[in-house]
C-alpha positions as a Markdown table, in Angstrom:
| # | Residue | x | y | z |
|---|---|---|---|---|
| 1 | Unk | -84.5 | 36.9 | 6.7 |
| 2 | Unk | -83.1 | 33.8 | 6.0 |
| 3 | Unk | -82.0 | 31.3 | 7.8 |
| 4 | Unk | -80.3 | 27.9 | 7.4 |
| 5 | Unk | -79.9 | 25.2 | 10.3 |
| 6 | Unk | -77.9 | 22.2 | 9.6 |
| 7 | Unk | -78.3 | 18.9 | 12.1 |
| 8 | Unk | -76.9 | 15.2 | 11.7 |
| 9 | Unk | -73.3 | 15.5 | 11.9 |
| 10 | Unk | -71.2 | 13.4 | 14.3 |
| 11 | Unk | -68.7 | 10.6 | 14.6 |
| 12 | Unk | -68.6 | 7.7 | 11.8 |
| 13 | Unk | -66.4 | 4.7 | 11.4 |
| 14 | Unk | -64.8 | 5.0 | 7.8 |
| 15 | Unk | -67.0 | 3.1 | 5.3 |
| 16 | Unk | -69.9 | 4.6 | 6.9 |
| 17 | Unk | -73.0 | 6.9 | 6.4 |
| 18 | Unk | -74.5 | 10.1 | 7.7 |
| 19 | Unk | -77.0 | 11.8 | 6.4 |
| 20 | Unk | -77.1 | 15.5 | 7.0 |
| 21 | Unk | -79.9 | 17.9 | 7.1 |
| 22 | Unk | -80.6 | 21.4 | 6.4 |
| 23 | Unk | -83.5 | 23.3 | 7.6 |
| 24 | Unk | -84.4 | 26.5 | 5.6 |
| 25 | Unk | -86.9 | 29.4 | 6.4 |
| 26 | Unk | -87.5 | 33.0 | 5.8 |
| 27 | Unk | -89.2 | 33.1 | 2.3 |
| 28 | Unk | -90.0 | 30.9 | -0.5 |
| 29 | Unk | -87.3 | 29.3 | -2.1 |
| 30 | Unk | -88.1 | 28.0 | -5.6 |
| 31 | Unk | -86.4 | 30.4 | -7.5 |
| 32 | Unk | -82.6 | 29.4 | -5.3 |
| 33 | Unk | -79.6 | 27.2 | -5.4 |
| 34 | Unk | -79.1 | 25.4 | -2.4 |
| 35 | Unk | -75.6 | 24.1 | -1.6 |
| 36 | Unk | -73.3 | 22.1 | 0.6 |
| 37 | Unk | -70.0 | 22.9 | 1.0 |
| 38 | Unk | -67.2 | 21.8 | 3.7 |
| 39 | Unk | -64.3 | 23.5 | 5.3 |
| 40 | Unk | -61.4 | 22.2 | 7.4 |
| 41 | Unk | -59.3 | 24.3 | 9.7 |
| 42 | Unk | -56.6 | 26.0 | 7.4 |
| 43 | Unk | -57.9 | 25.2 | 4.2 |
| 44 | Unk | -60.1 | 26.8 | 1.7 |
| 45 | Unk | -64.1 | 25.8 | 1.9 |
| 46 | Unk | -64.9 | 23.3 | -0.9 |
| 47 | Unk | -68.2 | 23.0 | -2.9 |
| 48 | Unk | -69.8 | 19.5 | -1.9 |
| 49 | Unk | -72.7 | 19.8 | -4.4 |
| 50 | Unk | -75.8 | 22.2 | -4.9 |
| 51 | Unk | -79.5 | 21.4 | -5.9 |
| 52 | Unk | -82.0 | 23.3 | -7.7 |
| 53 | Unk | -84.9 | 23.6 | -5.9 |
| 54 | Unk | -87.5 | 24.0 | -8.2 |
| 55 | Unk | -86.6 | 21.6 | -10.4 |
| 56 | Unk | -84.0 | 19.1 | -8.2 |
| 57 | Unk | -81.3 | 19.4 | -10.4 |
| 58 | Unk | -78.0 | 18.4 | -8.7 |
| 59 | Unk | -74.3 | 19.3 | -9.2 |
| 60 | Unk | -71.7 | 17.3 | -7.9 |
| 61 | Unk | -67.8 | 17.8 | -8.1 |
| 62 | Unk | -66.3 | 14.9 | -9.8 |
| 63 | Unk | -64.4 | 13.6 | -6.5 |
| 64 | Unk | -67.4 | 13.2 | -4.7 |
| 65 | Unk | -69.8 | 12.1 | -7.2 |
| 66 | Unk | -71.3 | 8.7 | -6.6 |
| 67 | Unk | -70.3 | 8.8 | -2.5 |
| 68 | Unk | -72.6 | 11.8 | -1.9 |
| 69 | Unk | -75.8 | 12.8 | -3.1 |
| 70 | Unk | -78.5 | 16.1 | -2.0 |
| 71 | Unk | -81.7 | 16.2 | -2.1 |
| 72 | Unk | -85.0 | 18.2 | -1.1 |
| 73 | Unk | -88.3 | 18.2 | 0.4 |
| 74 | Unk | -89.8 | 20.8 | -0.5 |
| 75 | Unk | -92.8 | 20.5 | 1.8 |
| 76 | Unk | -90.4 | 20.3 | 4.7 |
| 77 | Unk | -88.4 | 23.1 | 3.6 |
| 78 | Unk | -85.4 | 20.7 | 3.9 |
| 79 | Unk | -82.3 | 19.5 | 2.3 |
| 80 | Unk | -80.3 | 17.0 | 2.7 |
| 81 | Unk | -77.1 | 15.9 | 2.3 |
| 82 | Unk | -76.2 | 11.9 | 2.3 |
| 83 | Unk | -72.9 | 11.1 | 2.6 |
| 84 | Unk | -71.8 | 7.2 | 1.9 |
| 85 | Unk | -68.2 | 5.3 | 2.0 |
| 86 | Unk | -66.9 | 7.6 | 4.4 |
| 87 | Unk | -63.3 | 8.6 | 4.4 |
| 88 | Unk | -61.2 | 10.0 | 7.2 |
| 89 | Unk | -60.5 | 13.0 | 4.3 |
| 90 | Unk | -64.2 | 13.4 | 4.7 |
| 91 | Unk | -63.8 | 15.0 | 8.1 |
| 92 | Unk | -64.8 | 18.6 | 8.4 |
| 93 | Unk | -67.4 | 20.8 | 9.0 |
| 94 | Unk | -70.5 | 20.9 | 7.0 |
| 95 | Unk | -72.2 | 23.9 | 6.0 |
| 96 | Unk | -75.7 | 24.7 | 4.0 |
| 97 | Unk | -75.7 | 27.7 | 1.6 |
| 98 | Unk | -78.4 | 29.3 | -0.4 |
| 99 | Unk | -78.6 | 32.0 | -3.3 |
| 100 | Unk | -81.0 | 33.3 | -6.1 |
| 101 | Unk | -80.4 | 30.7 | -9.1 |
| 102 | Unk | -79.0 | 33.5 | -11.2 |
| 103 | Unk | -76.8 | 35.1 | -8.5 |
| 104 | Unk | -72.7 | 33.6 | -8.7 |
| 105 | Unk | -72.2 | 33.7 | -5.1 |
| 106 | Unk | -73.8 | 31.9 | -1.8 |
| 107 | Unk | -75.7 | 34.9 | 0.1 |
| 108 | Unk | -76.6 | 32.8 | 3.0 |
| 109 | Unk | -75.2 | 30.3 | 5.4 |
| 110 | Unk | -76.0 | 28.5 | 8.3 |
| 111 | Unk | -73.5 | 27.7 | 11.0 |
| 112 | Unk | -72.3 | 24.5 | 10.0 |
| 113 | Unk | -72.5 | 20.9 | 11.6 |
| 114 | Unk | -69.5 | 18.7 | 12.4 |
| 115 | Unk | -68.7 | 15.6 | 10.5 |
| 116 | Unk | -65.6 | 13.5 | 12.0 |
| 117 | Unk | -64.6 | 10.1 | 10.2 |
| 118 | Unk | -62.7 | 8.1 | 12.5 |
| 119 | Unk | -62.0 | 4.6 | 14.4 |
């Protein structure tokens, strides 16, 4: 079974950084997609990037490219999400998400860790 456990969220003063992790277990996982994706209350969830990780390819969307950046560690079992030049639209919570590569949709999810950007 898989599971996903995200940590690091909390409260940041806009123009700061957080880094967010996201512990994975339950079987190998070279041949997935991890993701990170964001949801506020009463809006759709949004893709925040994904990563290969066999190879540590990453996808970004094009608003968020250069502010956020995923990686792995793939002896860790780890991925992480850093998050720079926050905004106050960067509030929301913060979910981890993993498929087979080949699959179109996100099979699992952990339970997501709060980020709040805010003086």
């Amino acid at each position: 079974q898989v599971q996903l456990v995200e940590s690091g969220g909390g409260l940041v003063q806009p123009g700061g950084s957080l880094r967010l992790s996201c512990a994975a277990s339950g079987r190998p996982f070279s041949d997935y997609t991890m993701g990170w994706f964001r949801q506020v209350p009463g809006k759709e969830r949004e893709s925040v990037g994904n990563i290969a990780w066999s190879t540590g390819f990453t996808t970004y969307p094009a608003s968020l490219k250069g502010r956020f950046a995923i990686s792995r560690d793939a002896a860790m079992n780890t991925i992480y999400l850093e998050m720079n030049n926050l905004k106050p639209e960067d509030t929301a919570r913060y979910y981890c998400a993993a498929k087979v590569a080949v699959r179109p949709v996100f099979d699992y999810w952990g339970q997501g860790t709060q980020v709040t950007v805010s003086s």
